[in-house]
N, C-alpha and C positions, 0 to 999 in steps of 0.2 A: 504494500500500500504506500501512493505518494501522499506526500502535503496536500497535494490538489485533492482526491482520494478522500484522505482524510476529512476536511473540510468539508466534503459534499454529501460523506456519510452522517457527518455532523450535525450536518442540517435538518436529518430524515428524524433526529433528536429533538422530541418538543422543547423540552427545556436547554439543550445548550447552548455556549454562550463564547465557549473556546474548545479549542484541541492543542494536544501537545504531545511531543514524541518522547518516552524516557531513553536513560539509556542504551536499555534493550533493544528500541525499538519498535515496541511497542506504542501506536498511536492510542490516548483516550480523550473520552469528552468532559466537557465541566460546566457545571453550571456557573458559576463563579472564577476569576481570574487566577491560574491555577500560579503555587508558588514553589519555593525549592526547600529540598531540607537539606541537613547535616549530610546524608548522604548520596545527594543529587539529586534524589527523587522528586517528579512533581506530584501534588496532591493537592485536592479539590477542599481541604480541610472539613466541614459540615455538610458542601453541600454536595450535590449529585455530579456523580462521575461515571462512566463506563469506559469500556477498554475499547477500541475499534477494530485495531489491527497490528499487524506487526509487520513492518520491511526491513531494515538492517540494525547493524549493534552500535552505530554512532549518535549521538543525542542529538537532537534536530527543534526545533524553534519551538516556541506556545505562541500561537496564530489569533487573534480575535473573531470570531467566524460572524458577528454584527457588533454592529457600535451601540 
């Protein structure tokens, strides 16, 4: 899965609001602007997240998917 990909799968999400790729590469969604911890990870802290997909092992951008 790309960014683009990602994004568009995002959308098919009622409520979310970003996407972003972890290290894994693993793409997920969030409702809320997703942030980083101690050990790189992003997470949605309280509010809703899902996983979307996964393409490679390098960490890739958190995208605003609306304003």
């Amino acid at each position: 899965m790309n960014q683009q990909e990602a994004i568009e799968e995002a959308k098919t999400v009622k409520w979310a609001k970003w996407v972003a790729q972890d290290r894994d590469g693993a793409w997920w969604a969030f409702e809320t602007e997703p942030t980083v911890d101690e050990r790189g990870m992003y997470y949605g802290g309280a509010a809703n997240c899902c996983k979307l997909g996964r393409e490679d092992m390098t960490p890739g951008p958190k995208i605003e998917v609306t304003p």
